[in-house]
N, C-alpha and C positions, 0 to 999 in steps of 0.2 A: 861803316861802323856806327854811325850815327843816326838817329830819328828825332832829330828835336823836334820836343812839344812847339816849339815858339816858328818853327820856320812858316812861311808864306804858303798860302793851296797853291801856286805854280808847283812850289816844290814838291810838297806835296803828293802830285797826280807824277811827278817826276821829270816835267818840262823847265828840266836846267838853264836854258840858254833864256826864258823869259824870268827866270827867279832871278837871274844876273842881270838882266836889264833893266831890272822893275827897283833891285836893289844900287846898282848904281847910281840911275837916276833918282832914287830918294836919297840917294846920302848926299848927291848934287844939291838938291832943291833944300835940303834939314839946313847946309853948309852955307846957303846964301841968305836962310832964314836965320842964320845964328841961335837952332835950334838942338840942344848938345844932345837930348834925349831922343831926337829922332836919328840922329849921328849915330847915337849909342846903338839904335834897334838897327840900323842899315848896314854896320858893322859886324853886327852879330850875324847878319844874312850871309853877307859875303864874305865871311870867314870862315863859313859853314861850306860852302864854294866850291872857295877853296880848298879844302879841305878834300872834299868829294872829288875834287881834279887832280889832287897830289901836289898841290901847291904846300907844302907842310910853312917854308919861313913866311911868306903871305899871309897865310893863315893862321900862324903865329905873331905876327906885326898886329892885326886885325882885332884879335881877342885883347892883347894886351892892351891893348890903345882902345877896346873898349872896356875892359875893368877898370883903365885908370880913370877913365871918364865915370862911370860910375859910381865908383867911392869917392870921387870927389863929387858929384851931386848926391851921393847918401845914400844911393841904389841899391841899398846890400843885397838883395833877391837875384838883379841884373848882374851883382859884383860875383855871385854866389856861379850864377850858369857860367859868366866868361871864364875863371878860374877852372871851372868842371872844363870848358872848351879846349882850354892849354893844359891840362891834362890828357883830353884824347888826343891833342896833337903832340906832345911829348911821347906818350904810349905811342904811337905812330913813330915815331923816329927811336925807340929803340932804348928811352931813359926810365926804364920800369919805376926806380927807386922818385926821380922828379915828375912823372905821373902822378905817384902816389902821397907825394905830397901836394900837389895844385888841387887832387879830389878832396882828400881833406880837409887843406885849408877849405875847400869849396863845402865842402857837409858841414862844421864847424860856424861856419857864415847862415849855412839856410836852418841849419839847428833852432841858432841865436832869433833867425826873422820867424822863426813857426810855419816854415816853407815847405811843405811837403814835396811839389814838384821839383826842387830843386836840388831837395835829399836824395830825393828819388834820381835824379841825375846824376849826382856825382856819386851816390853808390855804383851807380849802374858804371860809371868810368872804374871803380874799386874792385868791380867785379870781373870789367874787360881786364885790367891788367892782373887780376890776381889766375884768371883762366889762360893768360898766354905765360905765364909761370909754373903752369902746373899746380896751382894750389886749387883744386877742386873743389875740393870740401868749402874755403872761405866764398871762393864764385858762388857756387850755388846756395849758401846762406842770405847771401846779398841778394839773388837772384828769384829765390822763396816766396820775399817777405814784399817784394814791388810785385811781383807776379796777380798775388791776390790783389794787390792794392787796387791795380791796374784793372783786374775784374770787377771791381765793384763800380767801377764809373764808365765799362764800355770803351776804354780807352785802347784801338789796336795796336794803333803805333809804338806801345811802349811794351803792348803783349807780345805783338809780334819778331820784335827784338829779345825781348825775354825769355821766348820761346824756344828761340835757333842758340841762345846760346844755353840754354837751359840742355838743347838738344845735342852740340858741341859736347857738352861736360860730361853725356851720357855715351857719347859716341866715343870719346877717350878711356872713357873707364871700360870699355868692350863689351855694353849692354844695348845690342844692335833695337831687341825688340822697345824698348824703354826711348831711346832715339826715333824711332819711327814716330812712337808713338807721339812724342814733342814737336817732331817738326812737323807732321800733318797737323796738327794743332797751331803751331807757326802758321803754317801757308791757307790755313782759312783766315788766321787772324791778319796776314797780308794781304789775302785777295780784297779783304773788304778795305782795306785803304786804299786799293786801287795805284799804290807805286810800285813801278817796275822793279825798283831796287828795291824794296821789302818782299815782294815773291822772290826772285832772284836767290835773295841769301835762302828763303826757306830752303827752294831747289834745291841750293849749294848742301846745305844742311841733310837733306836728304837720299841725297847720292853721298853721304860719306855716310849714313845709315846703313845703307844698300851696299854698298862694298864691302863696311864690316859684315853683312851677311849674307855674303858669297853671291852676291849678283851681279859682277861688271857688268855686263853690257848693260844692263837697267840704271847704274849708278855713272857711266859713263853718257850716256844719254842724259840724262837730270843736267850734268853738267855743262850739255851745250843748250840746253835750253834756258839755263842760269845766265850762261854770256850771250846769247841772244837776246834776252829779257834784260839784259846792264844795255849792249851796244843798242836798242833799240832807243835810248833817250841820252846815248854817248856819254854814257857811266860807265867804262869801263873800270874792273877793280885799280884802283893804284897798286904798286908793286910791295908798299908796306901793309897793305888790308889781303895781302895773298896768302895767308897764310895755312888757311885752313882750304883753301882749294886746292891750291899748290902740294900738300900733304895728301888730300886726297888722290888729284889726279897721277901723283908719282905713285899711289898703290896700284890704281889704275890700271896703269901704265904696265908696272911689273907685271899684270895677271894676264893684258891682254896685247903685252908690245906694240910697239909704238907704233905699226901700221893699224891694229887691230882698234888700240884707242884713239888714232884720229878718224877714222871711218864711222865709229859709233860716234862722237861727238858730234861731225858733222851731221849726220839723223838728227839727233837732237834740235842741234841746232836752228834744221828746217821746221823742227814744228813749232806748232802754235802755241804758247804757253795754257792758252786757254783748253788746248785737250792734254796737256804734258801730262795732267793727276793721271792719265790711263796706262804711266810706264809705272808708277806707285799702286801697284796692287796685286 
């Protein structure tokens, strides 16, 4: 669900198991130095994590115990992301309504510091939970106005995210061509980030594109090239971020029964993501 601006290039390129190493051992090193600021950033890493691995109460330990640290050194910017962070892990477990308040509190915080990125975040938490609600129309207001933002400074990781769910919104309302067209737009703005899990979701986004208009086998194929491109850096989705795959491959499913959609999947699967755009066309 997540693309923070603030995570590490390991993460980045989407080599998890050295962003976990590299954040452990600095919260070690902050912790013997009696440095609470580098505690605070090392925190922020591997809350992020876990997160990514479905660790939800860890990763809820991690944020909190870096907000608290935070507003007590006067961090309000730092105070402003951890707050947006325990909203997407709240959103994750299922408390729409306590979501909605930690993003808040969190845009309320980055308002007060004149923190754009930060607004920019915890809208962007405003927008996930108000799209897994079916409120459409508030999602893509939210999602509008960082869109541009994001354009003006080159920023993919935050386009690239705005993009898939940009393209989600359109794929709900039953505007297949409008969808396409977001998420091919998505998945250039991931290819240039170069992580697996930012194409991936494009993928993902794509094949529920394609299925709204009447192409299984092509919108079942995207999908195993989605979870080849996750298990390739063992990101697999956690079972709370399955939402919108899970939705799609049960239409799937229906069109091409269950032998017919694990056969295309596994296709998929085999290929290369770097020739997958040749099922998208």
């Amino acid at each position: 669900m997540t693309l923070p601006t603030s995570e590490p290039a390991a993460g980045y390129r989407g080599d998890l198991r050295a962003s976990r190493r590299d954040g452990e051992e600095s919260l070690e090193l902050f912790h013997e130095a009696g440095d609470r600021w580098g505690q605070l950033q090392a925190t922020a890493v591997l809350g992020r994590l876990a997160e990514i691995e479905g660790d939800y109460p860890r990763a809820a330990r991690l944020h909190r115990e870096g907000a608290r640290m935070a507003e007590e050194l006067g961090l309000w910017t730092d105070a402003s992301m951890r707050w947006s962070e325990l909203g997407r892990i709240t959103l994750l477990t299922g408390d729409h309504a306590g979501a909605e308040e930690f993003h808040e509190r969190a845009r309320l915080l980055a308002i007060e510091q004149a923190d754009q990125p930060a607004e920019e975040y915890a809208e962007l938490g405003l927008a996930l939970g108000a799209r897994r609600q079916g409120r459409l129309d508030r999602a893509e207001s939210y999602l509008r106005r960082w869109l541009e933002w994001n354009r003006q400074f080159d920023a993919e990781y935050g386009a690239a995210l705005i993009l898939a769910e940009l393209g989600f919104v359109a794929e709900l309302r039953g505007e297949a061509k409008t969808a396409l067209e977001l998420h091919r737009e998505g998945l250039a703005a991931a290819r240039d980030t170069g992580d697996p899990r930012a194409i991936a979701l494009a993928f993902e986004g794509l094949a529920g594109a394609w299925a709204l208009a009447g192409h299984p086998l092509r919108a079942t194929r995207l999908l195993g090239v989605a979870s080849a491109a996750r298990a390739s850096v063992d990101a697999p989705l956690p079972a709370a971020e399955r939402g919108d795959v899970d939705r799609i491959a049960a239409a799937l499913r229906a069109a091409l029964g269950e032998a017919g959609f694990e056969a295309e999947f596994e296709l998929g699967a085999a290929l290369n993501p770097d020739d997958a755009e040749l099922l998208d066309t």
